[in-house]
Backbone as a printed PyTorch tensor [residue, N CA C, xyz], in Angstrom:
tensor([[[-14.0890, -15.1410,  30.2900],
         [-13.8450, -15.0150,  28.8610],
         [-12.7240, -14.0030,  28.6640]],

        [[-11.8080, -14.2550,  27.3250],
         [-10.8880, -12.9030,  27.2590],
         [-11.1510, -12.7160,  26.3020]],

        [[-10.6350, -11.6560,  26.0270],
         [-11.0730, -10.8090,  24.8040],
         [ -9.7130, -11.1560,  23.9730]],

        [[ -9.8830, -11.2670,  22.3340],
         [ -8.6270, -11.3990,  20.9920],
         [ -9.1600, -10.8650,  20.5500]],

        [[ -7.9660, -10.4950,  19.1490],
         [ -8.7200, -10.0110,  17.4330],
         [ -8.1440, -10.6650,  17.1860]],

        [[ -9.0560, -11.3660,  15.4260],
         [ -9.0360, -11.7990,  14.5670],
         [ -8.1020, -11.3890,  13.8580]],

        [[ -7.3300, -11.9330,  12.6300],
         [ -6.4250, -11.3060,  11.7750],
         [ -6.7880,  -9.8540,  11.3320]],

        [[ -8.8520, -10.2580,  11.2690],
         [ -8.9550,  -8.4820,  10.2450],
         [ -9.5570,  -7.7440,  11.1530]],

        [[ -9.3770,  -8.0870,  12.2660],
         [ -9.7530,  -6.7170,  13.6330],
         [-10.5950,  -7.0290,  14.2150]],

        [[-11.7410,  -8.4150,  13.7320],
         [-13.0650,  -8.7140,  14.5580],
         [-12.4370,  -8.8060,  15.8070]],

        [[-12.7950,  -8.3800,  16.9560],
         [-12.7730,  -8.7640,  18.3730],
         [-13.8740,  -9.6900,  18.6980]],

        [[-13.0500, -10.5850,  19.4760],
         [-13.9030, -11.7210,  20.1740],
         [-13.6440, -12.5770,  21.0980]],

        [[-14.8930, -12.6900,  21.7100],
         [-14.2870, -13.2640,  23.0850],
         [-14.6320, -14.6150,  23.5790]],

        [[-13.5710, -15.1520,  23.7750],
         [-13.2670, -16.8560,  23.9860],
         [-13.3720, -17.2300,  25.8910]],

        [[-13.8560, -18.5340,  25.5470],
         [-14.1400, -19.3000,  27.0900],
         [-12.6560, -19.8420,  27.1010]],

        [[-12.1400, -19.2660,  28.3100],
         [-10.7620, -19.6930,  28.3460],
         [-10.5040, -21.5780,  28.9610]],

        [[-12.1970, -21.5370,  29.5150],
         [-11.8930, -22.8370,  29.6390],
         [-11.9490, -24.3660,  28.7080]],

        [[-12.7300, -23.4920,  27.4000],
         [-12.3930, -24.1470,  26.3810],
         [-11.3740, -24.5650,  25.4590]],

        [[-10.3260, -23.5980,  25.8390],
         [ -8.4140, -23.7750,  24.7990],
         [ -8.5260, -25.0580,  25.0670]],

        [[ -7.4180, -26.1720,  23.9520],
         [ -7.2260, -27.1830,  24.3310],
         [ -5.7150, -26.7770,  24.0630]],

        [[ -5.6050, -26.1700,  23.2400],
         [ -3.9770, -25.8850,  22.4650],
         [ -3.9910, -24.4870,  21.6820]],

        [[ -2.2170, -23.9080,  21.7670],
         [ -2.6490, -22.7020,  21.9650],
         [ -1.0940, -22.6020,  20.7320]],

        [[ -1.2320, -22.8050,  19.7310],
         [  0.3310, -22.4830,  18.8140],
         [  0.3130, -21.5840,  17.6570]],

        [[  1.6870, -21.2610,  17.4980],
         [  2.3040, -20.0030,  16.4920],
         [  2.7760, -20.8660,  15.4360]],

        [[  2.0820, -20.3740,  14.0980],
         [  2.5120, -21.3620,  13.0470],
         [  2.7130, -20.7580,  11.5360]],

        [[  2.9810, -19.5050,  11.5880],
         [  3.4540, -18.5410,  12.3800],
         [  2.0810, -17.1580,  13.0550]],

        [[  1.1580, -17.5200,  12.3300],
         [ -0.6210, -16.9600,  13.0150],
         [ -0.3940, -17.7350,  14.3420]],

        [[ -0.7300, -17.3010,  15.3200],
         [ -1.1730, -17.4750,  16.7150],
         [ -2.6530, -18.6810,  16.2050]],

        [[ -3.0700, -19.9670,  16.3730],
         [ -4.2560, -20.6480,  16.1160],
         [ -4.6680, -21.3000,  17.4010]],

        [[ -5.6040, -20.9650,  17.6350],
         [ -6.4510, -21.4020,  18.8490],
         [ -7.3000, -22.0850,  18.7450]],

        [[ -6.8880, -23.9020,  19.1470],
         [ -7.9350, -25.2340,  18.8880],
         [ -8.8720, -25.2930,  20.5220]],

        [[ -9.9890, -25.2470,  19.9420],
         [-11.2150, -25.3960,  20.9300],
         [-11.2200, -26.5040,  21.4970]],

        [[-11.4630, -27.0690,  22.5890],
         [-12.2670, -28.5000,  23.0250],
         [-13.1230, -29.4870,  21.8090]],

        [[-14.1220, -28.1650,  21.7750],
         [-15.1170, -28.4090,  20.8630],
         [-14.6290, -28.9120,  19.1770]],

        [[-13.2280, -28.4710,  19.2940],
         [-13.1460, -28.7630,  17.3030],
         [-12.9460, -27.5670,  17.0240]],

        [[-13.4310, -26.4790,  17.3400],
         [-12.9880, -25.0850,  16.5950],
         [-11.8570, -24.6390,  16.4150]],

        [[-11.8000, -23.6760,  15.8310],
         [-10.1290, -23.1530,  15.7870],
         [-10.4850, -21.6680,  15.4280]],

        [[ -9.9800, -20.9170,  15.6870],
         [ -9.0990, -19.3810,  15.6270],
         [ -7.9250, -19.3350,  15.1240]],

        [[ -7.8860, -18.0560,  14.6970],
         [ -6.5830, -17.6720,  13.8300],
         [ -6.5200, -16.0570,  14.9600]],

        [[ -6.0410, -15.5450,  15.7310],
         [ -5.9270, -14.0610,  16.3020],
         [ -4.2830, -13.8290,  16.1540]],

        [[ -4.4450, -12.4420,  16.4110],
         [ -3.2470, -11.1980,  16.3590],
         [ -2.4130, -11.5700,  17.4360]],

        [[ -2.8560, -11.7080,  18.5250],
         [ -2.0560, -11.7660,  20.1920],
         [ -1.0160, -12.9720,  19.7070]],

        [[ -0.3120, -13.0180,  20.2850],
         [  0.9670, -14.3630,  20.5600],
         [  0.7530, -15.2050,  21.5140]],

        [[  1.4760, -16.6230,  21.7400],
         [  0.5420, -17.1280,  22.9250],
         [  0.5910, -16.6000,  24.1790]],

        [[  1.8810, -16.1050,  24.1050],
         [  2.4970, -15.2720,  25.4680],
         [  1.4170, -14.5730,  25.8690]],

        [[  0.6950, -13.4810,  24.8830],
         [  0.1760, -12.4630,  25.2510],
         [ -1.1990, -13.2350,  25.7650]],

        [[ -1.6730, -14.3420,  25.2290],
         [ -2.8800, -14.9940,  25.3430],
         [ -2.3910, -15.5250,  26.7980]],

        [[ -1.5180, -16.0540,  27.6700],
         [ -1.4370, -17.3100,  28.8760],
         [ -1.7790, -15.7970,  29.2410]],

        [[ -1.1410, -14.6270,  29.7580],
         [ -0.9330, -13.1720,  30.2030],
         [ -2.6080, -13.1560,  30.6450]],

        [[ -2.9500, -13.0390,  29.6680],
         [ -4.6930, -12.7610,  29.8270],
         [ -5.6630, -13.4470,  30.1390]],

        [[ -4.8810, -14.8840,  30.2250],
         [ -5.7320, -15.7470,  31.1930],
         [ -5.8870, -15.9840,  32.5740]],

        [[ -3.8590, -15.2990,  32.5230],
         [ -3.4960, -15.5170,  34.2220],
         [ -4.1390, -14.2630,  34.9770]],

        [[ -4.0340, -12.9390,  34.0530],
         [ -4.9760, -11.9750,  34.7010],
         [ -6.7350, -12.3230,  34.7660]],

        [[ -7.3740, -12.6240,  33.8880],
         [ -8.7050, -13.2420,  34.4070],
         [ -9.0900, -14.1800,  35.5550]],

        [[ -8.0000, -15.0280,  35.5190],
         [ -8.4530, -15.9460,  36.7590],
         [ -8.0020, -15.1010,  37.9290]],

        [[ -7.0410, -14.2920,  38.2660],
         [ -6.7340, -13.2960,  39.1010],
         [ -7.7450, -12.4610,  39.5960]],

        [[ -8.3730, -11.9680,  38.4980],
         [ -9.9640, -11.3780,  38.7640],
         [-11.0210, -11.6740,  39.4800]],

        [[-10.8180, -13.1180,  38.9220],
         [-11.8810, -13.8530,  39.1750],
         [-11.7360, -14.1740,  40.6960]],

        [[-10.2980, -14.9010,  41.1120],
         [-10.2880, -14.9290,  42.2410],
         [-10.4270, -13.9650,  43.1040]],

        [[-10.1520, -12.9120,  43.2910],
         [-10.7400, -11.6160,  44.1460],
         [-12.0670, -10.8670,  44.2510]],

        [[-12.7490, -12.0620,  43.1830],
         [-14.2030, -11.4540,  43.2410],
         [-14.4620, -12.0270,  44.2050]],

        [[-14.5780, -13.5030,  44.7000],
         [-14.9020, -14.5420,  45.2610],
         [-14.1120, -14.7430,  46.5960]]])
């Protein structure tokens, strides 16, 4: 999971293997598998960044 904020500061944390699509319009909106969507602060840049470091993690646990 990585961690975002919301436009008004909620932090929350998303299954990265759920993103289906990840665009700036000009809010950063994050469409779920599931149908959901997000609106967060990060850019997508900053969002791929924090995925490529989690799976990085992940792989050195294992």
């Amino acid at each position: 999971m990585i961690e975002l904020n919301r436009l008004n500061g909620e932090r929350i944390y998303l299954n990265l293997e759920l993103i289906e699509l990840i665009e700036e319009t000009p809010n950063t909106v994050i469409r779920m598998t599931n149908g959901n969507k997000y609106i967060v602060i990060e850019k997508g840049e900053e969002i791929i960044d924090k995925i490529i470091n989690f799976r990085k993690q992940v792989k050195n646990i294992f």
